[in-house]
DSSP file (Angstrom, degrees, kcal/mol; ACC not computed):
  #  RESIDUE AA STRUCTURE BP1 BP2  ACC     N-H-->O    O-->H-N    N-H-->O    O-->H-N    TCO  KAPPA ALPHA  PHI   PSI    X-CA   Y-CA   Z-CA
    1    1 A X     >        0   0    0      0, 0.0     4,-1.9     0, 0.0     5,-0.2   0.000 360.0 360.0 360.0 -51.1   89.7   91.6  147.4
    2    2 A X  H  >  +     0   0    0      2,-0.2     4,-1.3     1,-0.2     5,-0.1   0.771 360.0  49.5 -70.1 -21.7   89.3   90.0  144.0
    3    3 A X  H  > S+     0   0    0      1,-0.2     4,-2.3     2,-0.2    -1,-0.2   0.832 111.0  60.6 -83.1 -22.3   89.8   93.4  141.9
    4    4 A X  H  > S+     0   0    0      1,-0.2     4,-1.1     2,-0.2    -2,-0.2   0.956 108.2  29.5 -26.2 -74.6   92.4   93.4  143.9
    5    5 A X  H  X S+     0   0    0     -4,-1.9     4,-2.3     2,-0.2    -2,-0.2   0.550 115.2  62.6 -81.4   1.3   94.3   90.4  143.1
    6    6 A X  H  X S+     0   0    0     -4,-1.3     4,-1.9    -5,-0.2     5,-0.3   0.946 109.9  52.0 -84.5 -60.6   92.7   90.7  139.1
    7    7 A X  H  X S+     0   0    0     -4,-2.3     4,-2.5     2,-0.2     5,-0.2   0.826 107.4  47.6   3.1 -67.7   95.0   94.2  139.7
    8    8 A X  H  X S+     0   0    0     -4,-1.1     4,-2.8     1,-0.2     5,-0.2   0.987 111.3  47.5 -76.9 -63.3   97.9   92.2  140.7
    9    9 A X  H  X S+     0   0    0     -4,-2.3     4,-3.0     1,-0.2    -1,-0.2   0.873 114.4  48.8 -30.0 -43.4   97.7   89.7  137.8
   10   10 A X  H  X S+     0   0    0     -4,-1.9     4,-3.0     1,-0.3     5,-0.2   0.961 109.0  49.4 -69.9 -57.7   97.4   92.4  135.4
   11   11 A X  H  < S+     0   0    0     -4,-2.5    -1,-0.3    -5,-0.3     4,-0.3   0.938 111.0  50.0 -37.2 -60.5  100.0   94.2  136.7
   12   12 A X  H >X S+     0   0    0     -4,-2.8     3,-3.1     2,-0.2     4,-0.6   0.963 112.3  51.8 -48.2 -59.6  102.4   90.8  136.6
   13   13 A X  H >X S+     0   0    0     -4,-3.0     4,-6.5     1,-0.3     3,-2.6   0.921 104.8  53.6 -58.8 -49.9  101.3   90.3  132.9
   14   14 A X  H 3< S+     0   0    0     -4,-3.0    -1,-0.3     1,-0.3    -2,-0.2   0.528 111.7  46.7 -52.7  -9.9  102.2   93.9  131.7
   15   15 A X  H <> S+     0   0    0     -3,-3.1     4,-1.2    -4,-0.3    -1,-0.3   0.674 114.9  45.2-105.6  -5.5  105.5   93.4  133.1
   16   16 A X  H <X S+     0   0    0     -3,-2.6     4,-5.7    -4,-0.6    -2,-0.2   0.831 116.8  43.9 -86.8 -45.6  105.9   89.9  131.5
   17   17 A X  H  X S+     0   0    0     -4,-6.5     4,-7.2     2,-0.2     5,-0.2   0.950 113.8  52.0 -74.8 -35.4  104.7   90.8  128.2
   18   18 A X  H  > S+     0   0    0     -5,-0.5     4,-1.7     2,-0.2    -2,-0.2   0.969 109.8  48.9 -54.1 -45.4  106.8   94.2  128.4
   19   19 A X  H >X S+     0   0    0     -4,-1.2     3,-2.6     2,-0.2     4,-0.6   0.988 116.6  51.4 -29.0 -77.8  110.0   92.1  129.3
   20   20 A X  H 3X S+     0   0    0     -4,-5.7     4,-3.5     1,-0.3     3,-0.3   0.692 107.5  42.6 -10.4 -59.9  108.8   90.2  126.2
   21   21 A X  H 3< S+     0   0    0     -4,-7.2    -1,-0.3     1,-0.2    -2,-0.2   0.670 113.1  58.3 -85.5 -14.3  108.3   92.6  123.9
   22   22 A X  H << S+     0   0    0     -3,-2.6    -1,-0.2    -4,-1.7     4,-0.2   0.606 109.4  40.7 -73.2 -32.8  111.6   94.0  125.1
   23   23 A X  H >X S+     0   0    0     -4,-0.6     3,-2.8    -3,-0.3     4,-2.1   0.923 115.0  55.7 -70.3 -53.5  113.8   90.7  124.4
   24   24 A X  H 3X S+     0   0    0     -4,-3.5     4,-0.8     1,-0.3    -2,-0.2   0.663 111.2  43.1 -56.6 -11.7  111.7   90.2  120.8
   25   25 A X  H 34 S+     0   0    0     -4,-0.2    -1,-0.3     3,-0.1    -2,-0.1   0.533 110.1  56.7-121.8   1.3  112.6   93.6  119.6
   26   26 A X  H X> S+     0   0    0     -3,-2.8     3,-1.9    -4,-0.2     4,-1.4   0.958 116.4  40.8 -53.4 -71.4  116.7   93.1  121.1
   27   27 A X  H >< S+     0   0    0     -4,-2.1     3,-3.0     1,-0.3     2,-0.7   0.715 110.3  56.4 -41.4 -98.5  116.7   90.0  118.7
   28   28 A X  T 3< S+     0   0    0     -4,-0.8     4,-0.3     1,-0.3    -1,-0.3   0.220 114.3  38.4  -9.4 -29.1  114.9   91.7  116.0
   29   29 A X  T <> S+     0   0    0     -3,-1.9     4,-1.8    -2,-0.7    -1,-0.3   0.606 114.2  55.2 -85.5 -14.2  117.6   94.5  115.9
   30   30 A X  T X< S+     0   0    0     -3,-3.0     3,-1.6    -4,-1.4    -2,-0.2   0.954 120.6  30.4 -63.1 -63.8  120.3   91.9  116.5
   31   31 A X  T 34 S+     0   0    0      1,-0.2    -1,-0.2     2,-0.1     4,-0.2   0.449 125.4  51.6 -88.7 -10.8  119.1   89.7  113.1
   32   32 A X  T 3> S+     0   0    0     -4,-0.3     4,-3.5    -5,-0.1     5,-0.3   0.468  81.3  86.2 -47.7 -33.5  117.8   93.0  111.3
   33   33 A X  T << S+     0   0    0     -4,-1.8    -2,-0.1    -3,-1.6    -1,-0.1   0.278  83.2  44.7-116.1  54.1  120.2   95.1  111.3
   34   34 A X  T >> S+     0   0    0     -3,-0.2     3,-2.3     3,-0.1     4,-2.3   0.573 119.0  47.2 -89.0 -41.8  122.5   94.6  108.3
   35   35 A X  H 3> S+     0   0    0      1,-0.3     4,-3.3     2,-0.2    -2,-0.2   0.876 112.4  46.6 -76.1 -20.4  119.6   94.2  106.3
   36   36 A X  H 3X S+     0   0    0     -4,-3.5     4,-2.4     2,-0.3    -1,-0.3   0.726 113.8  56.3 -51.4 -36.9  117.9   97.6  107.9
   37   37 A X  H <4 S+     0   0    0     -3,-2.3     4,-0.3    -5,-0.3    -1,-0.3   0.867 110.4  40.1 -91.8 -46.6  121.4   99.2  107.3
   38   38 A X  H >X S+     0   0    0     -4,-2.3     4,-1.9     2,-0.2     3,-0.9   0.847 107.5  60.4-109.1 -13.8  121.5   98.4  103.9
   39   39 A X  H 3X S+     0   0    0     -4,-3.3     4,-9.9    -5,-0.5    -1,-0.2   0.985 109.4  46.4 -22.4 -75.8  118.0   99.2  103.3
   40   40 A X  H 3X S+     0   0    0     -4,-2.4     4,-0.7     1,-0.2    -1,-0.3   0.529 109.1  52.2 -65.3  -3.4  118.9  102.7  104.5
   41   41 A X  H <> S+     0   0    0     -3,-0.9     4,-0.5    -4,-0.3    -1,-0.2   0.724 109.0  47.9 -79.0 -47.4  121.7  102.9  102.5
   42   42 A X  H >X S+     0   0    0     -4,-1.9     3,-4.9     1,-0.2     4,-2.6   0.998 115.4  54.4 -65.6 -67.6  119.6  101.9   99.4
   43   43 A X  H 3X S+     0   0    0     -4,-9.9     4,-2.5     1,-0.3    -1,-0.2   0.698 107.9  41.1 -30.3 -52.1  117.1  104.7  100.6
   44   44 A X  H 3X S+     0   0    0     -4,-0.7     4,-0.5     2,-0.2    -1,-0.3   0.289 110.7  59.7-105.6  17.8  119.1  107.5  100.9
   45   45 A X  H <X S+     0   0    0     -3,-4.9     4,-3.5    -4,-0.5     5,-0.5   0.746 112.3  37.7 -68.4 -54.8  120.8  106.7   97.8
   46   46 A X  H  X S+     0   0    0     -4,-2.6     4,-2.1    -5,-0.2    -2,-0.2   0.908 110.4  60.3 -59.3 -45.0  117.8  106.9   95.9
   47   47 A X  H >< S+     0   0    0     -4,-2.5     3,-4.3     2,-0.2     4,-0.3   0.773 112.1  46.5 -20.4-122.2  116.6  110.0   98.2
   48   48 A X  H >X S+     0   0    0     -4,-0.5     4,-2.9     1,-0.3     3,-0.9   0.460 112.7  50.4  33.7 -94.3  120.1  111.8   96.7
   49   49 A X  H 3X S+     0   0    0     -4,-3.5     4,-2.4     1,-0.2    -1,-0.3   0.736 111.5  39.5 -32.5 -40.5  119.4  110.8   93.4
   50   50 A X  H <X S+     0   0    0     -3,-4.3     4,-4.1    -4,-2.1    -1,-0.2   0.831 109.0  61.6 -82.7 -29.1  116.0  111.9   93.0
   51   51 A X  H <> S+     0   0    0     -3,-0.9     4,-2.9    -4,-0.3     5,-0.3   0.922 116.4  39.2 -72.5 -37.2  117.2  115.3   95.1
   52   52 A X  H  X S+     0   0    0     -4,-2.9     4,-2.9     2,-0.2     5,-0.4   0.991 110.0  58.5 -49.5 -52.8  120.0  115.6   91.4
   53   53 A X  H >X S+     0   0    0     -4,-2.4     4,-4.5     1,-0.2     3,-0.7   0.964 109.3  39.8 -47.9 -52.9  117.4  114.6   89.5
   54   54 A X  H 3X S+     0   0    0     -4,-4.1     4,-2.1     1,-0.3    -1,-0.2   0.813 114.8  52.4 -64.6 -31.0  115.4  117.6   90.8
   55   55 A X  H 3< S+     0   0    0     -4,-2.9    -1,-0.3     2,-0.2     4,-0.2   0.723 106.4  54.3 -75.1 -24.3  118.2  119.9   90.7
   56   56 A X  H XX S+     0   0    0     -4,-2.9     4,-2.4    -3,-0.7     3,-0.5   0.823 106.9  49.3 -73.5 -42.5  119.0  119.1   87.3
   57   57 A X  H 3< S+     0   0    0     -4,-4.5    -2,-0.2    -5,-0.4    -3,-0.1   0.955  99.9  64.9 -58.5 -31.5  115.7  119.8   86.1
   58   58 A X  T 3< S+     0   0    0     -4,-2.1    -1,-0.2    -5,-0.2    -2,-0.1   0.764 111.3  32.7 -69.7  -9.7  115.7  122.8   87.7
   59   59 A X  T <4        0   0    0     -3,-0.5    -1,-0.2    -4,-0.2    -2,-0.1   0.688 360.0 360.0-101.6 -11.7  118.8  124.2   85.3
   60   60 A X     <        0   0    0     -4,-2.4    -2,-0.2    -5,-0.1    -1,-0.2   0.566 360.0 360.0 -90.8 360.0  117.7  122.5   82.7
């Protein structure tokens, strides 16, 4: 009976914290993602760049 209801708690929490972790990571895209957006932007300029760079060394 008690691993039972230690079961049932567990169970409860795992769905509480999943919820949780499901709201915190909503927000976290909400209020993230300009700056994530221009992150990646920055990135795959410089990615680009470096792929010129390398293709200019390679004629040069």
């Amino acid at each position: 009976m008690l691993v039972k209801s230690m079961d049932l708690n567990l169970g409860r929490f795992d769905v509480l914290a999943l919820f949780g972790g499901f709201k915190v990571l909503l927000w976290f895209l909400r209020t993230a993602n300009s700056k994530i957006f221009i992150s990646s932007g920055l990135k795959q300029r410089y990615i680009i760049n470096r792929r010129r760079a390398r293709t200019a060394r390679k004629i040069a």
